[in-house]
C-alpha positions in Angstrom: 174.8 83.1 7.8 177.6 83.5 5.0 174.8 82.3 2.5 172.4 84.6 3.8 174.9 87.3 3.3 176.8 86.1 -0.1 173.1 86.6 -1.6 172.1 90.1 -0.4 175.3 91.0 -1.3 174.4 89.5 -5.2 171.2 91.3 -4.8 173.0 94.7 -4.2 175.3 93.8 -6.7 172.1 93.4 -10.0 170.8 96.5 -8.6 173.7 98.9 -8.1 172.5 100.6 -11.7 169.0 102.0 -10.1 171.0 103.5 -7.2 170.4 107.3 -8.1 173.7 109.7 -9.4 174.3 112.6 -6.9 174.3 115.8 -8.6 177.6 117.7 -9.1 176.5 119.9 -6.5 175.5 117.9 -3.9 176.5 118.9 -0.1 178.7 117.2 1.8 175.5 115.8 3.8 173.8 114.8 0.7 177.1 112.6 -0.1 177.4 111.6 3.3 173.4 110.3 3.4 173.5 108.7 -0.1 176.7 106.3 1.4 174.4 105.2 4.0 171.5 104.3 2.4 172.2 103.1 -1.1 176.0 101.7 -0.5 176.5 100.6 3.5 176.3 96.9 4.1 178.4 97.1 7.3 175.9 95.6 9.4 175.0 93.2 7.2 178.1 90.4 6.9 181.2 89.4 8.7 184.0 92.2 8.6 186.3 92.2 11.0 187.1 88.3 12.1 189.7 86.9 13.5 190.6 84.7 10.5 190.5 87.8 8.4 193.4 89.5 10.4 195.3 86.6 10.5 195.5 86.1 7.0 195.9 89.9 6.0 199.1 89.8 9.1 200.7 86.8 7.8 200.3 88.2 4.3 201.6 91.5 5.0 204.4 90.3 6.9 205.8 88.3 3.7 205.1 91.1 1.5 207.0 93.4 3.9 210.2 91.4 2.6 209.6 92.0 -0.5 209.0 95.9 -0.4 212.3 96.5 1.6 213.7 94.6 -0.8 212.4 96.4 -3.9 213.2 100.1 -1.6 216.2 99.0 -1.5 217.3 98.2 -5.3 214.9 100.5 -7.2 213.7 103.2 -5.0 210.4 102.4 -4.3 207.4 99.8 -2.8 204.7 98.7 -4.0 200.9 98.6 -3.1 199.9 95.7 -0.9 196.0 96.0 -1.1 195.3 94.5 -4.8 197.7 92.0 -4.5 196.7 90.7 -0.8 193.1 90.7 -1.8 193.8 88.1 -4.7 196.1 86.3 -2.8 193.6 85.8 -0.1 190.8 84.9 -2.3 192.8 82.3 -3.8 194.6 81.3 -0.9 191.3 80.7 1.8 189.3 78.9 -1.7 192.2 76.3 -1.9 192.1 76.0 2.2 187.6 75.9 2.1 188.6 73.0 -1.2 191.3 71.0 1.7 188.5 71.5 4.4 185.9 69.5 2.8 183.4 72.6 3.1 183.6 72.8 6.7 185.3 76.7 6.5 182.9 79.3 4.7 184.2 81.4 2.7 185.4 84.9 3.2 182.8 87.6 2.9 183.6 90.7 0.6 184.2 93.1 3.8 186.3 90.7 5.6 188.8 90.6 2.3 188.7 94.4 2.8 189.5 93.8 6.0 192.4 91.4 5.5 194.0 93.9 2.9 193.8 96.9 5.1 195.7 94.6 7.3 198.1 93.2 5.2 198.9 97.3 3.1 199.8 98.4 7.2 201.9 95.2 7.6 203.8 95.5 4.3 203.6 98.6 3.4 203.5 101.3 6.7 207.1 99.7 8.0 209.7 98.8 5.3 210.4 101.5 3.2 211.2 104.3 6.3 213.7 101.3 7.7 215.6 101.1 3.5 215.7 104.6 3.8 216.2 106.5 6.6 218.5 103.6 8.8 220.1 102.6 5.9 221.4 106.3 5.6 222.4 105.7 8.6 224.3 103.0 8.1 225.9 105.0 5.2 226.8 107.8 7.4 228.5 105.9 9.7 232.2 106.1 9.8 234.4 103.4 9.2 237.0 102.7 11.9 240.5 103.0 11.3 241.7 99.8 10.4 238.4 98.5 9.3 236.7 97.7 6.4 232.6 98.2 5.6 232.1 94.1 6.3 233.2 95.3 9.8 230.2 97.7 10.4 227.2 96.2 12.1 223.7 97.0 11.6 223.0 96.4 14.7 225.9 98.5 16.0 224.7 101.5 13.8 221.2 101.4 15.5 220.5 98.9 18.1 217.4 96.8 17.6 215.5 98.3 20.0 215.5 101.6 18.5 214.2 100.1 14.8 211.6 98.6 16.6 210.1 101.5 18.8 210.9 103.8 15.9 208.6 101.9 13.2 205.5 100.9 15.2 205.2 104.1 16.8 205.5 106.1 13.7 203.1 103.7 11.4 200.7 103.9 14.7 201.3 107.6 14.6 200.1 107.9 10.6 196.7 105.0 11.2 195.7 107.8 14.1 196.7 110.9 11.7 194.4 109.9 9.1 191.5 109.6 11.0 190.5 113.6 10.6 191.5 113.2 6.5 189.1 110.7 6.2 185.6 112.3 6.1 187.1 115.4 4.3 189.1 113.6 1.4 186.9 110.4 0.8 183.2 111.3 2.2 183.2 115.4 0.9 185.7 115.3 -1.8 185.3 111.6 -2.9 189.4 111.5 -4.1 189.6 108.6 -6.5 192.6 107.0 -4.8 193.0 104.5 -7.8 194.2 101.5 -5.9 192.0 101.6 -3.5 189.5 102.2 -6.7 191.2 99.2 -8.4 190.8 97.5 -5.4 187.1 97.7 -5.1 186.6 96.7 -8.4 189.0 93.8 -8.1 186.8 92.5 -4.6 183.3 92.7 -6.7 184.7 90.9 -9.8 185.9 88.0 -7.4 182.5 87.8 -5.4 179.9 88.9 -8.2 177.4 86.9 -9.9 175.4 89.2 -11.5 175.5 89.2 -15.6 177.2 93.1 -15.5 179.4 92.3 -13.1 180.9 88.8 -14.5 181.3 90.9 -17.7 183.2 93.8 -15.5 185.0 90.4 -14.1 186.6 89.0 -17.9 187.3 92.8 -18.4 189.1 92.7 -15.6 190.9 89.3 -15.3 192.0 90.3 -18.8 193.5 93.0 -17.9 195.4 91.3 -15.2 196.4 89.1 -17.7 198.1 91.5 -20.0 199.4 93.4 -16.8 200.9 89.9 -15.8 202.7 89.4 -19.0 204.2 93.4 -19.4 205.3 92.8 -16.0 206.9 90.4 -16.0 209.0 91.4 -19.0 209.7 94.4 -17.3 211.5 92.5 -14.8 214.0 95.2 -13.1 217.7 94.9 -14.2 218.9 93.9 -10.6 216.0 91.3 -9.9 217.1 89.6 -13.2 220.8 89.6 -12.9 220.2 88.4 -9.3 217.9 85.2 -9.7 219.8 82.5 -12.5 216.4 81.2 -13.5 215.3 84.2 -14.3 218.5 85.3 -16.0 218.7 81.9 -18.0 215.2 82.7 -19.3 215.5 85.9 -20.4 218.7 84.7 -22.3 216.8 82.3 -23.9 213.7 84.6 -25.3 216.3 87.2 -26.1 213.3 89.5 -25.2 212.1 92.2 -22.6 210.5 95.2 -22.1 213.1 98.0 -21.4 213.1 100.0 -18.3 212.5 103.0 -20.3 212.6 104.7 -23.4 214.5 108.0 -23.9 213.4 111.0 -25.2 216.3 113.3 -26.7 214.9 116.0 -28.3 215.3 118.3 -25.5 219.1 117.7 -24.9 219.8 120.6 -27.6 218.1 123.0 -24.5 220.5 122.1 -21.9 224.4 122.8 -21.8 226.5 120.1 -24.0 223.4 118.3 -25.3 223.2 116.8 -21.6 219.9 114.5 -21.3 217.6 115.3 -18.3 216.7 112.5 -16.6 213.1 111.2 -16.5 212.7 112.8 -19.5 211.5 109.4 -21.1 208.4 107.5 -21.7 208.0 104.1 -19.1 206.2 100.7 -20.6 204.5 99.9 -17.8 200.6 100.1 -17.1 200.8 100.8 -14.0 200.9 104.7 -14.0 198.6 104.3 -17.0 195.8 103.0 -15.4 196.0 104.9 -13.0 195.8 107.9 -15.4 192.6 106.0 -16.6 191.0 106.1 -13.5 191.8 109.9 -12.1 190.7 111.9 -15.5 192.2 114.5 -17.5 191.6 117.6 -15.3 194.7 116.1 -12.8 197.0 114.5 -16.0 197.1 117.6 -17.5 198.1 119.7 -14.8 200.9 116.6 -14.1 202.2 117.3 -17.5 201.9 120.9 -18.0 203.7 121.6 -15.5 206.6 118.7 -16.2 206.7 120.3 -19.3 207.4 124.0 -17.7 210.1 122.1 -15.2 211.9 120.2 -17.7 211.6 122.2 -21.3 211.8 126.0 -18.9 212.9 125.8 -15.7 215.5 123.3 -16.2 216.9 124.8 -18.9 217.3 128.0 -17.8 219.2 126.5 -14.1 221.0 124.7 -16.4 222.9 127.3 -17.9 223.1 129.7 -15.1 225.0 126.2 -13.6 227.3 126.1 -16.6 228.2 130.0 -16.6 229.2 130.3 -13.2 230.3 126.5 -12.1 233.7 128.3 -11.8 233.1 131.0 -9.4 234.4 129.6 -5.9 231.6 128.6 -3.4 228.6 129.3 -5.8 226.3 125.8 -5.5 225.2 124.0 -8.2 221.2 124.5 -8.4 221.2 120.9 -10.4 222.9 117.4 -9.9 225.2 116.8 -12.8 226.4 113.5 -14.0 229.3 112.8 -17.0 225.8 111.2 -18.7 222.9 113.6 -17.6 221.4 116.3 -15.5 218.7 116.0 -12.7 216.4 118.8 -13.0 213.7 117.4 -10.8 216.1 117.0 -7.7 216.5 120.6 -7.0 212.7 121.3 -8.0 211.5 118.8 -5.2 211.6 122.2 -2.8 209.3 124.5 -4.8 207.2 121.1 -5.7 206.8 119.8 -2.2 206.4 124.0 -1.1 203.4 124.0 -3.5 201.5 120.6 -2.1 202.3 121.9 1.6 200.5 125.3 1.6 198.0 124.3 -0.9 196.7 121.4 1.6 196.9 124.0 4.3 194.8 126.3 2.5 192.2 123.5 1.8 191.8 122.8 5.4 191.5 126.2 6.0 188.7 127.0 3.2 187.2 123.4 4.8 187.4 123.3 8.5 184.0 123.1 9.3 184.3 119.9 7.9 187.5 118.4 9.3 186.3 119.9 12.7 183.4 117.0 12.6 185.8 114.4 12.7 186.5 115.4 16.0 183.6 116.8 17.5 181.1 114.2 16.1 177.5 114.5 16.4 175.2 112.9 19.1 172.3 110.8 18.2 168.5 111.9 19.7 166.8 110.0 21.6 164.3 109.3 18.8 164.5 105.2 17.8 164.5 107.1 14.3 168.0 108.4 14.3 169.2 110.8 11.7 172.1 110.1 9.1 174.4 112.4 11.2 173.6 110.5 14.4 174.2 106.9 12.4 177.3 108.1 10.6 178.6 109.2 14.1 178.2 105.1 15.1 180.0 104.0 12.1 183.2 106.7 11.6 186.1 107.0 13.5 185.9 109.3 15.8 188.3 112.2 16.6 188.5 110.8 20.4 190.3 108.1 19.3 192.8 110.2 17.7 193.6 112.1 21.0 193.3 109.0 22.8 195.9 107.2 20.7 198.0 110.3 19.5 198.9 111.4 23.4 201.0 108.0 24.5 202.6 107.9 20.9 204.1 111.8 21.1 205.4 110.7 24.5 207.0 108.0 23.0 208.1 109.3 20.0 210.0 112.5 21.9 211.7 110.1 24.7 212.6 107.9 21.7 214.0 111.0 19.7 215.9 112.3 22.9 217.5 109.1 23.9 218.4 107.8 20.4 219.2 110.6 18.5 220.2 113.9 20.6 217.0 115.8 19.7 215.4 118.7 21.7 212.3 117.8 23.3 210.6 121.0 21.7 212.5 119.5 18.3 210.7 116.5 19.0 207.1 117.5 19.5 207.5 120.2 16.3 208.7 116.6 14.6 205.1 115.1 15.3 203.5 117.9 15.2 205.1 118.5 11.4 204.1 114.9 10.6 200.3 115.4 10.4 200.8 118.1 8.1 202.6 116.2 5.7 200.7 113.1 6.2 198.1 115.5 4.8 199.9 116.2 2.1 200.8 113.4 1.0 197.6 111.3 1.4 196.1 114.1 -0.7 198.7 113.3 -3.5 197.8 109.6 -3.0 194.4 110.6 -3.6 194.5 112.6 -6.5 197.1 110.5 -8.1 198.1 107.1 -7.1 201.4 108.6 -5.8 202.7 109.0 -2.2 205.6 111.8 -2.4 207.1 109.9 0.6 211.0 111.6 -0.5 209.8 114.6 -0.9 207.4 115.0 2.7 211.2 113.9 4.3 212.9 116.5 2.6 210.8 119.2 4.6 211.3 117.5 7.5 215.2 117.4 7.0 215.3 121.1 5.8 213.2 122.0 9.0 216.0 120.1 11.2 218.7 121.7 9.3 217.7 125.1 11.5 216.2 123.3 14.9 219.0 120.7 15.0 222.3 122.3 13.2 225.3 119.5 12.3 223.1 116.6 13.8 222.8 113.8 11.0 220.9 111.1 13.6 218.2 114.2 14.3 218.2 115.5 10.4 217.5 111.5 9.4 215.2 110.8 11.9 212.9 114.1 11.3 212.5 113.2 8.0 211.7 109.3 9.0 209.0 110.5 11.5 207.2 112.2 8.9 207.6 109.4 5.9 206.3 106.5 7.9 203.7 108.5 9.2 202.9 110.1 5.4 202.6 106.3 4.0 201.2 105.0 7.1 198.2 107.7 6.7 198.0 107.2 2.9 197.9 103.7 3.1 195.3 104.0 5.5 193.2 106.1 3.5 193.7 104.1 0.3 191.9 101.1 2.3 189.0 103.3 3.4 188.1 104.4 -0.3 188.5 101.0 -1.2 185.5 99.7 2.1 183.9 103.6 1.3 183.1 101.7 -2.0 182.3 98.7 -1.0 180.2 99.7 2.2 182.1 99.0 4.5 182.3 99.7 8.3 185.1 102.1 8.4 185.7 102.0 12.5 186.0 98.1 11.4 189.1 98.9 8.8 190.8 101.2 11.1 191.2 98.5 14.0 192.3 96.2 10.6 194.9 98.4 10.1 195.8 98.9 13.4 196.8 95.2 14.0 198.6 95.3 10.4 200.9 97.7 12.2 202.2 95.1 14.4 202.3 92.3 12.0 204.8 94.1 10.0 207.2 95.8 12.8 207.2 92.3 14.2 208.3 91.0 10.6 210.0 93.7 9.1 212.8 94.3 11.8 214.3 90.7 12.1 214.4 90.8 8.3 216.0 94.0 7.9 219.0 92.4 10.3 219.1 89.5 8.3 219.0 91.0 4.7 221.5 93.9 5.3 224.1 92.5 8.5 226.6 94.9 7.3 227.4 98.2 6.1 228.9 96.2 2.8 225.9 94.4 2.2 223.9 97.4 2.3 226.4 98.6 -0.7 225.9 95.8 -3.1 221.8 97.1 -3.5 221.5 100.2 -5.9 219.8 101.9 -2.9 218.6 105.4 -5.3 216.1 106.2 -2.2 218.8 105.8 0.3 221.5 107.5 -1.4 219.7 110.7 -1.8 218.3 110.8 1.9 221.9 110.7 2.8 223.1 113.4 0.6 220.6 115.6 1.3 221.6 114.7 5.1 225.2 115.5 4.4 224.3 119.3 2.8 221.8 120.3 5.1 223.7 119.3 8.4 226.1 121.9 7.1 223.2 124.6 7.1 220.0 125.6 5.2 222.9 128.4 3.4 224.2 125.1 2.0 220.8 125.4 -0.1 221.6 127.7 -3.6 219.2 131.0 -3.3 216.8 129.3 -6.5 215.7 126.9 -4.0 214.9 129.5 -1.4 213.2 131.6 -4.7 211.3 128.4 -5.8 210.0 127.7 -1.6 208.7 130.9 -1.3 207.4 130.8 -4.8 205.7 127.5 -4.7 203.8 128.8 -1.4 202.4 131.6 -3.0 201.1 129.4 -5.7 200.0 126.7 -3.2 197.9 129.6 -1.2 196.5 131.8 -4.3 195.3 128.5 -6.8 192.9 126.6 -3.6 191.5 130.6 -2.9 190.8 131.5 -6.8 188.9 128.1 -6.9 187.1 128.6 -4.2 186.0 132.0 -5.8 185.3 131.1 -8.6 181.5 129.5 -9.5 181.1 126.3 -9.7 180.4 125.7 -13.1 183.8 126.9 -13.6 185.9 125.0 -11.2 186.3 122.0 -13.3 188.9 124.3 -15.4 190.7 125.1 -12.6 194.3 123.0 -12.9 194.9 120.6 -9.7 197.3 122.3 -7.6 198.8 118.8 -6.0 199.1 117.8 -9.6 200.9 120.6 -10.5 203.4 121.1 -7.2 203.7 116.7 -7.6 205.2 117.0 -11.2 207.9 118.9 -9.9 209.0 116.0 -7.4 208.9 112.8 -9.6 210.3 112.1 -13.6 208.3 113.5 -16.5 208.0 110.0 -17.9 205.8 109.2 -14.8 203.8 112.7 -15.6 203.4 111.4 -19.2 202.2 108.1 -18.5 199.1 109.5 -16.3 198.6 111.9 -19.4 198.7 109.3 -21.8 196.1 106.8 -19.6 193.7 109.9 -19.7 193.8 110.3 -22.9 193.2 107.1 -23.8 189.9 107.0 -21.3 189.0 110.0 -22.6 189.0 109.2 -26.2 187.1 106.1 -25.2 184.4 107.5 -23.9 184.2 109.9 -26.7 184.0 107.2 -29.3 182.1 105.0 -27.0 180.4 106.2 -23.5 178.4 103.2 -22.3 181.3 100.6 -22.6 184.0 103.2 -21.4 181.2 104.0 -18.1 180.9 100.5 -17.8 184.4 98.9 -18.4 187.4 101.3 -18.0 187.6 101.6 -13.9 187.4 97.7 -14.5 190.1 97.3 -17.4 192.7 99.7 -15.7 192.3 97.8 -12.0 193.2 94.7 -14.0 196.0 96.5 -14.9 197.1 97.7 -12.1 196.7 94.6 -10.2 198.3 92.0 -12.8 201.4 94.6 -13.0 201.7 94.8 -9.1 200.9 91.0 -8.5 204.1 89.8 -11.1 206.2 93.0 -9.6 205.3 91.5 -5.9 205.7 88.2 -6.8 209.5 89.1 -8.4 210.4 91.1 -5.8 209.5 88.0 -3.0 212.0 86.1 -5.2 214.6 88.2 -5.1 214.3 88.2 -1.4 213.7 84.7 -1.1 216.9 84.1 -2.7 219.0 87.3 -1.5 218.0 85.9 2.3 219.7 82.4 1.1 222.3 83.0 -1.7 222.8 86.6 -1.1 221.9 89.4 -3.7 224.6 88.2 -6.3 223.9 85.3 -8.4 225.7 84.2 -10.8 223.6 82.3 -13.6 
């Protein structure tokens, strides 16, 4: 049967170019009927198997590890799917080669399959537990008497509580995402670029077809020179924590700095300060991703960078510096004795711009969105319609009200029990979460970037007013809504990647739904083990953690803790986020395609300029290679920049497991 299978799948594969382009102006039931008859293959191999599961759970659970780890020390995790869909091919070839050809290999849909598994075991869990308990842990006070080594982890929050709290909430974004779905990937077709990357990583591995072997060195070269600017952009703490690694980098007496600074802006700012971010990053990995999402979204990233950082900042800069003496007025910017952090305080009119401007898109789109949940009934005709067949395949909006009723109940007991919410707190908490799991899985979309900091933020500025001088509620409002925000991005990520490939996408939602429990069940023993105290907690750089407890510490005071230009830029940044989706949806379509991206341009004002520039410059570079070049560029560059983007990720991964492997033994301070 895999044989059967392998072949039409080659077949497809030396005829993709003879399935017929969609025009720009196709309807969503024109894109919806396309899918199904030139791409679906659902029906036609293995997808969801047992083995398949398995592998993607036992891989997500150690890559869990490795993203708490890397949350921890620099802030941030890393995508699961690209990496977990090598790792799988590689691994089940080397077990088919031990078996003597009795085990067949993998088809293309079950690796989908395993990596939607193995994102929601490694990536939906560990990153909510760095952040939001280990604020916790932070916040809690030392007894008299005591020192940090004397605070538990356990004592802090009991395990019980960690557990409950992270399977319910990544359960909570897998159901959220289910009405995104059909809207963001099916009408919209969002790029999603490692889900993209992803794709086009699957068919190199499985192809046989001359196009696609080319498409495959295109690629594997590209994971080759992402491999090797990886790893010489080891982080800092990675290298000065694993001797081998140390030694090595001694020895070569070469690597890739973190990043570069750019200075010519200091002479804006108040005592030639440097804004942060303001720099340009060697990596590929924002690069590709520019490569893959176009120039309409880059340039709206960097425009409006440039407006935050060479305007805004400025300007808030120097009202800062005038009146810094005047008792009780708040510093709109985070100043250090080395630089300034412009995009901290601009996170509120940022993240104000993404919320109402995805609440205006549903509202221009609802029609849509309502199909996910009202479906559409097949006749009683043999010859069913696309609607009818679509309506077999898709998830349907039952299983959203079906799954979402037992996890609210759980997730208000769990919030009144633990941490002294309200039970009307509580449900506004879920509630809150599917909008910003909206938002951010539109960001994710657009851009390759889940604003997972920045969807918390709302949630703790909401619980500054519903839950006053309660830190466990503030930091557990915003937790609620950034597991469920990655949880749903994640989700979605995997579906553009089985939308591409054909896949069943009822199949990669139970995937993902198992991947869930893989991870909790890995993730919380681990975090116990890895951080025992509140002074091993302090010996990781913890940047994520650190600002979800200051921001915990201001707004339990009050939202007047807040300075007036962040109220200014919330109320500015919805009127923005309202009047851009309505003027593009006015205007004709020919024209829409100079409209700016409103996530792009509410998402610079939450993340560094250099990450703004690097999408800008991988645009650019796409661009310019299509101009020079238009058959190679529509033939290779989605290939090249996956290669990127998975050699980068793979090394990155595969450091970070290090790190852990030898943080869990040694401890995270080793000397050479």
């Amino acid at each position: 049967m895999h044989q059967t299978t392998s072949s039409a799948h080659e077949h497809k594969l030396e005829h993709e170019a003879v399935i017929p382009q969609l025009p720009e102006n196709a309807t969503p039931d024109q894109k919806e009927e396309h899918w199904l008859r030139h791409v679906y293959q659902g029906d036609r191999m293995p997808q969801l198997t047992v083995r398949a599961v398995l592998m993607g759970g036992f891989l997500g659970m150690a890559l869990s590890a490795s993203n708490l780890y890397t949350t921890l020390s620099i802030g941030w995790a890393f995508g699961i799917a690209i990496t977990s869909c090598v790792l799988s091919f590689v691994i089940w070839n080397f077990v088919m080669f031990c078996s003597g050809g009795r085990w067949s290999q993998m088809s293309l849909l079950e690796n989908a399959c395993m990596a939607s598994t193995a994102s929601a075991a490694g990536y939906s869990t560990g990153s909510t537990i760095a952040t939001m308990f280990g604020a916790m842990v932070l916040l809690h006070d030392i007894p008299p008497g005591q020192t940090a080594a004397d605070v538990k982890t356990w004592d802090v929050t009991v395990p019980w509580v960690v557990t409950m709290f992270t399977l319910s909430t990544g359960l909570m974004g897998v159901f959220l995402a289910i009405p995104m779905k059909r809207q963001m990937i099916n009408v919209e077709q969002l790029p999603f670029p490692s889900g993209t990357a992803a794709a086009e990583t699957l068919r190199s591995l499985y192809s046989a077809s001359i196009e696609a072997i080319r498409k495959a060195y295109v690629l594997v070269w590209g994971i080759v020179v992402g491999l090797v600017v990886g790893f010489l952009r080891a982080p800092d703490d990675v290298v000065a924590n694993v001797g081998f690694l140390k030694r090595f980098f001694d020895w070569i007496k070469f690597r890739i700095p973190g990043d570069f600074h750019m200075t010519f802006l200091n002479r804006l700012y108040p005592r030639n300060m440097w804004p942060q971010g303001f720099a340009f990053e060697p990596s590929f990995l924002l690069i590709a991703a520019g490569m893959i999402v176009g120039l309409r979204i880059s340039i709206s990233l960097l425009v409006s960078s440039v407006v935050l950082y060479a305007v805004v900042g400025p300007w808030l800069a120097g009202m800062d510096e005038a009146n810094r003496h005047i008792e009780g007025y708040k510093l709109n910017l985070l100043w250090t004795d080395a630089f300034v952090l412009p995009w901290r305080w601009s996170l509120w009119g940022g993240t104000s711009i993404m919320v109402f401007a995805s609440l205006t898109s549903v509202a221009l789109q609802w029609k849509t969105v309502a199909r996910a949940f009202t479906g559409i009934r097949g006749g009683a005709s043999s010859e069913k319609d696309t609607a009818s067949k679509l309506a077999e395949i898709e998830v349907p909006g039952s299983w959203m009200i079906i799954g979402m009723l037992p996890i609210t109940l759980a997730m208000v007991w769990l919030q009144i029990q633990a941490f002294g919410v309200t039970w009307y707190a509580g449900i506004i908490a879920v509630a809150m979460s599917f909008v910003l799991a909206m938002v951010a899985s539109r960001a994710t979309g657009e851009t390759d970037t889940t604003p997972i900091g920045a969807m918390g933020k709302v949630m703790q500025l909401l619980f500054a007013a519903l839950a006053p001088k309660n830190v466990a509620a503030n930091l557990a409002s915003a937790g609620i809504a950034a597991n469920s925000a990655s949880s749903s991005s994640d989700l979605l990520t995997d579906l553009k990647t089985g939308y591409l490939l054909g896949a069943n996408p009822r199949k990669q939602f139970l995937a993902q739904f198992f991947g869930v429990f893989f991870g909790t069940v890995a993730i919380i023993p681990i975090w116990y083990l890895m951080v025992p105290t509140r002074a091993k907690l302090e010996t990781f750089a913890l940047p994520s953690t650190r600002a979800w407890e200051a921001v915990a510490r201001v707004l339990t005071k009050g939202i007047g803790e807040l300075p007036s230009t962040a109220v200014w830029a919330i109320m500015i940044g919805a009127a923005v986020g309202i009047a851009l989706p309505l003027v593009e949806r006015l205007l004709p379509s020919s024209y829409r395609r100079f409209m700016p991206s409103v996530t792009g341009i509410g998402l610079a004002w939450v993340m560094p300029f250099q990450n703004a520039f690097s999408f800008f410059l991988g645009a650019v570079i796409a661009a310019l290679w299509t101009k020079m070049h238009r058959k190679t560029a529509d033939s290779y560059n989605i290939s090249l920049a996956s290669g990127l983007i998975a050699g980068e990720s793979l090394v990155l991964a595969g450091l970070a497991i290090t790190a852990t492997v030898v943080g869990l033994i040694w401890g995270p301070q080793i000397a050479a």
